[in-house]
Backbone as CSV, one residue per row, in Angstrom:
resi,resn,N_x,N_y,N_z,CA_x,CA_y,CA_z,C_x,C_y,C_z
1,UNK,-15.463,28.532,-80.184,-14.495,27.546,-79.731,-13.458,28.178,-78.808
2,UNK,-12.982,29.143,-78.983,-11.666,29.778,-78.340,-12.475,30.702,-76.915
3,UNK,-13.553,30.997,-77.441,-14.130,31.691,-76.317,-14.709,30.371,-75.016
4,UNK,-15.114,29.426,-75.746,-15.425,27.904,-74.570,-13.965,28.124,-73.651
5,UNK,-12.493,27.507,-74.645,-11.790,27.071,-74.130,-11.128,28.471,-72.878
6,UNK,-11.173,29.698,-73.373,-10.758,30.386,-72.244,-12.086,30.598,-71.008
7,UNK,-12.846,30.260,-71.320,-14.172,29.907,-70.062,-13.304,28.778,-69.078
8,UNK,-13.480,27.862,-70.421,-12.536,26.733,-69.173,-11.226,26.678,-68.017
9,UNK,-10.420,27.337,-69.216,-9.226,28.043,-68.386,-9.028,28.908,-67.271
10,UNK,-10.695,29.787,-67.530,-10.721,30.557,-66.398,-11.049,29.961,-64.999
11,UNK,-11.920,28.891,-65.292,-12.800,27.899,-64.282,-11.432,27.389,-63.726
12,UNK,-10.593,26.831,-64.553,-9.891,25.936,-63.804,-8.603,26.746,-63.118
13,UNK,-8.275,28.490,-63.510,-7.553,28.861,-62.788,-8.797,29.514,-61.275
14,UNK,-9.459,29.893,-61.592,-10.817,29.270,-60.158,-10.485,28.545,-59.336
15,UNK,-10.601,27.217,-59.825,-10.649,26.303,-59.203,-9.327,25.669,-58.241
16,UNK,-8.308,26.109,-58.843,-6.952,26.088,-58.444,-6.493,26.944,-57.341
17,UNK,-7.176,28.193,-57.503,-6.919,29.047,-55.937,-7.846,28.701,-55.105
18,UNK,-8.959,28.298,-55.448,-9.641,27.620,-54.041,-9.025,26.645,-53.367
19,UNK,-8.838,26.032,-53.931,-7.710,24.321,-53.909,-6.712,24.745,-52.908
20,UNK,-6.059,25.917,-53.472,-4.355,26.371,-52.348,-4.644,26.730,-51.702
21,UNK,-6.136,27.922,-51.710,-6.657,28.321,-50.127,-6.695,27.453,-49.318
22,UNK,-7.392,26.279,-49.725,-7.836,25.364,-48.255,-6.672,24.699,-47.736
23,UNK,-6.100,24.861,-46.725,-4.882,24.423,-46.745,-4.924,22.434,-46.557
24,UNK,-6.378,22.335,-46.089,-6.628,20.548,-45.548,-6.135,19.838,-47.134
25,UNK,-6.502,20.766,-48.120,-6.489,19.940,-49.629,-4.893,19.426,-49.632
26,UNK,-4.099,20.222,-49.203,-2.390,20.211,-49.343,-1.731,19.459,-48.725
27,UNK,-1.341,17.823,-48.513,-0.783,17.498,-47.650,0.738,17.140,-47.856
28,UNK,1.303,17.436,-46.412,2.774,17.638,-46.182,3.673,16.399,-46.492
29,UNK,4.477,16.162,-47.150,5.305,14.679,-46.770,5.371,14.615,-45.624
30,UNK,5.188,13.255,-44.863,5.889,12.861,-43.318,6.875,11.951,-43.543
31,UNK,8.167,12.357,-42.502,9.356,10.955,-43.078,8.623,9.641,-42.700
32,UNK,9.390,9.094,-42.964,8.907,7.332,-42.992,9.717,6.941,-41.947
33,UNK,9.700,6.037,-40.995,9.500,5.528,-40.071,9.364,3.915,-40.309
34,UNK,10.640,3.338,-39.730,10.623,1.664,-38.609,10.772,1.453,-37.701
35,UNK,10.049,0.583,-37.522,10.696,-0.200,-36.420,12.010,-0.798,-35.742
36,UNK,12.433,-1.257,-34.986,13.736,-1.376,-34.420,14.172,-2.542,-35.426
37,UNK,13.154,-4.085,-35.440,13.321,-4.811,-36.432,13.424,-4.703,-38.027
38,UNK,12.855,-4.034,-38.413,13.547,-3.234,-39.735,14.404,-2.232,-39.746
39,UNK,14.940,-1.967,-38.547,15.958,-1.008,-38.794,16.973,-1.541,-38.996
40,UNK,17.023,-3.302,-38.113,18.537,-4.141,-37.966,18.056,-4.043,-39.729
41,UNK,17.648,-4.620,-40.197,17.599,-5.070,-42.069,17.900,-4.018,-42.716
42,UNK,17.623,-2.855,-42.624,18.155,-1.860,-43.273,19.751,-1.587,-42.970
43,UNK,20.255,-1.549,-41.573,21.684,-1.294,-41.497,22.576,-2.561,-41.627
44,UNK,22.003,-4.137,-41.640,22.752,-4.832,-41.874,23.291,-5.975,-40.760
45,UNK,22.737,-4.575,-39.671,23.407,-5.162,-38.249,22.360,-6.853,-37.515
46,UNK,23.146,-7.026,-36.630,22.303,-8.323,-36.234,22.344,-7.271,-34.682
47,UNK,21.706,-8.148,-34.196,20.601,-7.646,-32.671,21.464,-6.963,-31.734
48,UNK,22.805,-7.917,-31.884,23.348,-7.915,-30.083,24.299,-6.421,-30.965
49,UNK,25.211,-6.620,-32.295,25.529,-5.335,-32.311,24.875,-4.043,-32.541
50,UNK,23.247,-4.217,-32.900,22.375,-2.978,-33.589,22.337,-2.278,-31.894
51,UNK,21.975,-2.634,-30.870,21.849,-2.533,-29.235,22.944,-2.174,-29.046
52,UNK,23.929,-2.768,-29.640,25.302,-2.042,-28.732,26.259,-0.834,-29.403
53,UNK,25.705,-0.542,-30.414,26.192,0.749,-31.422,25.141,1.649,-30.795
54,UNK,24.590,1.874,-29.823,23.347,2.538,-29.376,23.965,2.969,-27.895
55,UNK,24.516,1.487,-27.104,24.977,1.924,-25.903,26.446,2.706,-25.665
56,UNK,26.489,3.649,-24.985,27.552,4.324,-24.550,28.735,3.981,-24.259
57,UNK,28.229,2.676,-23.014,28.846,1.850,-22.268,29.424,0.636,-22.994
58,UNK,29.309,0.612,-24.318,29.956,-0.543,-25.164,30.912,0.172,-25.984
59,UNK,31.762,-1.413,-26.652,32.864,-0.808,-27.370,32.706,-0.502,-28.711
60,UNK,31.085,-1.497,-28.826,30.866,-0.640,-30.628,30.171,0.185,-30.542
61,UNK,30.002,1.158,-29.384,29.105,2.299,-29.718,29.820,3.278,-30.927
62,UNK,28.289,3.470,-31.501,28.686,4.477,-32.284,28.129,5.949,-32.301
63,UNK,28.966,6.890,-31.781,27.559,8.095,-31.645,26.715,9.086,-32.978
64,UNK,27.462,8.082,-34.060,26.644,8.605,-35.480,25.719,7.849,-35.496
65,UNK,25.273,7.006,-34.788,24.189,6.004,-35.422,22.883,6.857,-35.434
66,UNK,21.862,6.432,-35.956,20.847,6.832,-36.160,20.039,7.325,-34.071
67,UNK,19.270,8.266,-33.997,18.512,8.262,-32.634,17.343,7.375,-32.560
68,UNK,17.017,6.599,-31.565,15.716,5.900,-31.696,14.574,6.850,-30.712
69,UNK,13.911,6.929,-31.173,12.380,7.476,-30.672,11.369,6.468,-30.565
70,UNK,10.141,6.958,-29.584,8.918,5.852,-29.085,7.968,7.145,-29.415
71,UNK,6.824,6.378,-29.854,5.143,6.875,-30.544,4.944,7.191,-29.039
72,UNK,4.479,6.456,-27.935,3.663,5.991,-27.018,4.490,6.495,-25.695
73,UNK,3.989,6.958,-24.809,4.745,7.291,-23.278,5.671,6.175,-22.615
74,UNK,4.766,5.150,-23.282,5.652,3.830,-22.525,6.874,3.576,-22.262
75,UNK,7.313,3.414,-21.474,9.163,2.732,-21.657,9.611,1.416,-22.588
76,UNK,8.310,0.467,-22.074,8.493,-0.714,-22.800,8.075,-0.413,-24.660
77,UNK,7.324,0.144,-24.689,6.403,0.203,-26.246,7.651,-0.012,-27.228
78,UNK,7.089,-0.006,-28.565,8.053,-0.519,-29.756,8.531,1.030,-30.216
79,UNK,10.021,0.686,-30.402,11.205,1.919,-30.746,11.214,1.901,-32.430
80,UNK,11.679,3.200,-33.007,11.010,3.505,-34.190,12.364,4.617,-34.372
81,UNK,13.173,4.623,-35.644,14.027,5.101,-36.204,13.257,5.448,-37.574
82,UNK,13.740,6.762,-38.400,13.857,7.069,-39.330,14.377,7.089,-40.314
83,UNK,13.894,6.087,-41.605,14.425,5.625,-42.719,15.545,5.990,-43.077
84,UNK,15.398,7.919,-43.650,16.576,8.606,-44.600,17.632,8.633,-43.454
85,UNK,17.337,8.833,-41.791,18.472,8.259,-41.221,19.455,7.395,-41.104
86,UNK,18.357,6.216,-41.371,19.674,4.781,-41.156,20.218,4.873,-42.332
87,UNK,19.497,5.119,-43.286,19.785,5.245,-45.108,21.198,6.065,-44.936
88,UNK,21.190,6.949,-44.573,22.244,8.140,-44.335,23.379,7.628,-43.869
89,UNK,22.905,6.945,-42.026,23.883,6.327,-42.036,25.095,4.935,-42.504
90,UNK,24.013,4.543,-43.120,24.918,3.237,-43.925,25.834,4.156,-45.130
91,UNK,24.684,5.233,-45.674,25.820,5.425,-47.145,27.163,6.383,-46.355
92,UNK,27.466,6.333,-45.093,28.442,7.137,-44.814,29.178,6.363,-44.549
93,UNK,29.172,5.055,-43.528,29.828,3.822,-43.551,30.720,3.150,-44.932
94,UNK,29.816,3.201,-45.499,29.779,3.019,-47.304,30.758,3.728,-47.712
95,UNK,30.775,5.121,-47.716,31.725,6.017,-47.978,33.271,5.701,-47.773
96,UNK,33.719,5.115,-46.540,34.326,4.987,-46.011,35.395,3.713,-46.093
97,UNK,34.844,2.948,-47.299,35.149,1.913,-47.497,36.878,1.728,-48.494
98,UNK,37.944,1.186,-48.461,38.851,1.317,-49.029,39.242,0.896,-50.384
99,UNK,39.454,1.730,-50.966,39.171,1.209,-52.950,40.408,0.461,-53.331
């Protein structure tokens, strides 16, 4: 019995460094990623101010806001922010609030 179970143990510490060798077996977290339209729902904002906390040239810019990035070369293609970003930035907004 004890001699099975350290057979097994051995197999499965075996089996475990093959596993970490291959590095394809291991996969990485990737952040998560929206769209521009779920980004207004996540920060709260509606359209005309989510666009204008973005522009320079406006008075609600904000230069903490989250950066927007594009998948695709396009100019036109769909813009894509990062979750723990906007997340980040609301709970700092949040922070900020008067008790």
């Amino acid at each position: 019995m004890i001699l099975r179970l350290f057979q097994e143990v051995q197999s499965l510490k075996t089996l475990i460094r093959e596993t970490a060798a291959n590095d394809d077996c291991i996969e990485t977290p990737r952040p998560k990623f929206v769209c521009a339209n779920e980004a207004m729902k996540l920060t709260g904002c509606r359209k005309s101010k989510f666009w204008a906390r973005q522009n320079p040239k406006h008075a609600s810019w904000d230069p903490t806001f989250p950066l927007k990035f594009k998948l695709g070369d396009s100019e036109n293609g769909p813009t894509y922010y990062y979750v723990d970003e906007l997340n980040a930035w609301v709970n700092s907004r949040a922070s900020r609030r008067v008790h």
